[in-house]
N, C-alpha and C positions, 0 to 999 in steps of 0.2 A: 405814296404820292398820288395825288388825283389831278388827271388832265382835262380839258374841255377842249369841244371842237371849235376852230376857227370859224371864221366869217366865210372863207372860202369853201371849208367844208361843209356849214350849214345850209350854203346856197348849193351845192351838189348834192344835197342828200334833199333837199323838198320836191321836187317831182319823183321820190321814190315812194313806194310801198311804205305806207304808215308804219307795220313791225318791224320793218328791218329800220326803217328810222329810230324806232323805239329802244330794239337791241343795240343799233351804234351807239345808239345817245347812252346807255345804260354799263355796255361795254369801256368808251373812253374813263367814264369811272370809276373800273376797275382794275384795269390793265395796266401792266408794268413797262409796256411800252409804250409811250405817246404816239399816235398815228393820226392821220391826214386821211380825207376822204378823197381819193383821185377821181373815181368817175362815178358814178350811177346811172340815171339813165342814158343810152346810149341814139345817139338816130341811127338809121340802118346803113347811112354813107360810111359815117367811122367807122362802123362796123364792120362792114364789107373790109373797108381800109385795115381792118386788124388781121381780120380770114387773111389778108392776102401776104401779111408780114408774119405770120403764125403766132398772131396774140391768142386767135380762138377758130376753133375747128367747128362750129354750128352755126348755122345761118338761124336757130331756134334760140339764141339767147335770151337771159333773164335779164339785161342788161336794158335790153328791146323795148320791153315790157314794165320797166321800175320795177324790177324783183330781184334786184343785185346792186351791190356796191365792191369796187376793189377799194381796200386798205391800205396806205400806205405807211409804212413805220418812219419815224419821224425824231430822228439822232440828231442835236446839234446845227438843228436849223434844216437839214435836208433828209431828204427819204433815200434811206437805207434800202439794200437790198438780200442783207444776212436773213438767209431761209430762218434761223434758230427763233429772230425777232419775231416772225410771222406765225410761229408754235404760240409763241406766248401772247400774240393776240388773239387768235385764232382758241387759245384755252379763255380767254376773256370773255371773246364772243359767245362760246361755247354755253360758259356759267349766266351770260344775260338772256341766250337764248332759253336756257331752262329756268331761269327765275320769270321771263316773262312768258313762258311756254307759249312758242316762237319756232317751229322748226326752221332750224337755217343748216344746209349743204356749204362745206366748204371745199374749195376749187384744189386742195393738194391731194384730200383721199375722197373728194365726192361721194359724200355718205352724211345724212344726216349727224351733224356732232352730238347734239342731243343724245343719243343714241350710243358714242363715243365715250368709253372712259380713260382708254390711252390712246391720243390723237398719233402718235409716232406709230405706232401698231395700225391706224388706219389706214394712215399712209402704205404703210409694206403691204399692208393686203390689197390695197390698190392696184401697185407697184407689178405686183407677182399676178394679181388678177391680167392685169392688160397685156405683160410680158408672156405670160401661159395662151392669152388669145391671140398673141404673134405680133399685136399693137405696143406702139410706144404710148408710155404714159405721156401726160400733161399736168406736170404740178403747178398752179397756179396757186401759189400761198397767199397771193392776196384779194381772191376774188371768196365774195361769198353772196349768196340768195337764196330764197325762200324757197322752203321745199315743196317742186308742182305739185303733187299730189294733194298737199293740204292749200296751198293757194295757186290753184289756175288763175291763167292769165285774166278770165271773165270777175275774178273780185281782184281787180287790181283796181288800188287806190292810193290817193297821191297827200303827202301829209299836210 
């Protein structure tokens, strides 16, 4: 089955980053799960407003910047929040990030997926990495953005 984005998710995804537009748009028609584009660019008000409800722990987001979008899985009319669903888009994203050679970072093991051939095993290594450095993780299944190294903030551009 092939999904397409809404009206509402097309209009949250044009002030992003042209690739990560390109990989959601390339993703929905892949994926076995229908999803929703919840936010992209973010202003620093909300932002802050998230820091202080523990959505995100960096005042350095890609969010900031249009270099992130969070996904939301999209069951029966409303957004799910079964971590399994977010595997399987997050494998979606994955395969459009490599087909459009695109690296994209996702928020449950922060590590280029690309790079990733069993995303559950990135996760553990995550998991055990932050646990060994005395840190609690932070799985965000549904955030994902362009990985800074290959696009800093100075080529950011909007689709």
């Amino acid at each position: 089955m092939s999904f397409r984005l809404g009206t509402r998710s097309s209009k949250r995804l044009a002030p992003v980053h042209i690739d990560m537009v390109r990989v959601v748009k390339r993703a929905i028609q892949i994926t076995p799960v229908d999803f929703a584009v919840l936010e992209g660019l973010r202003t620093l008000e909300r932002h802050l407003v998230l820091m202080q409800q523990g959505g995100s722990r960096t005042k350095k987001s890609r969010h900031l910047t249009g270099h992130a979008v969070d996904l939301g899985a999209w069951v029966c009319g409303e957004v799910r929040w079964d971590f399994g669903l977010y595997v399987k888009i997050a494998y979606a994203m994955r395969q459009a990030a490599i087909e459009l050679d695109v690296s994209v970072v996702w928020g449950a093991c922060w590590s280029v997926i690309n790079d990733e051939e069993d995303l559950e095993a990135a996760i553990a290594r995550y998991v055990a990495r932050k646990k060994q450095q005395g840190k609690t993780p932070l799985i965000d299944g549904p955030h994902f953005h362009l990985c800074r190294k290959r696009y800093p903030v100075e080529q950011q551009e909007a689709a």
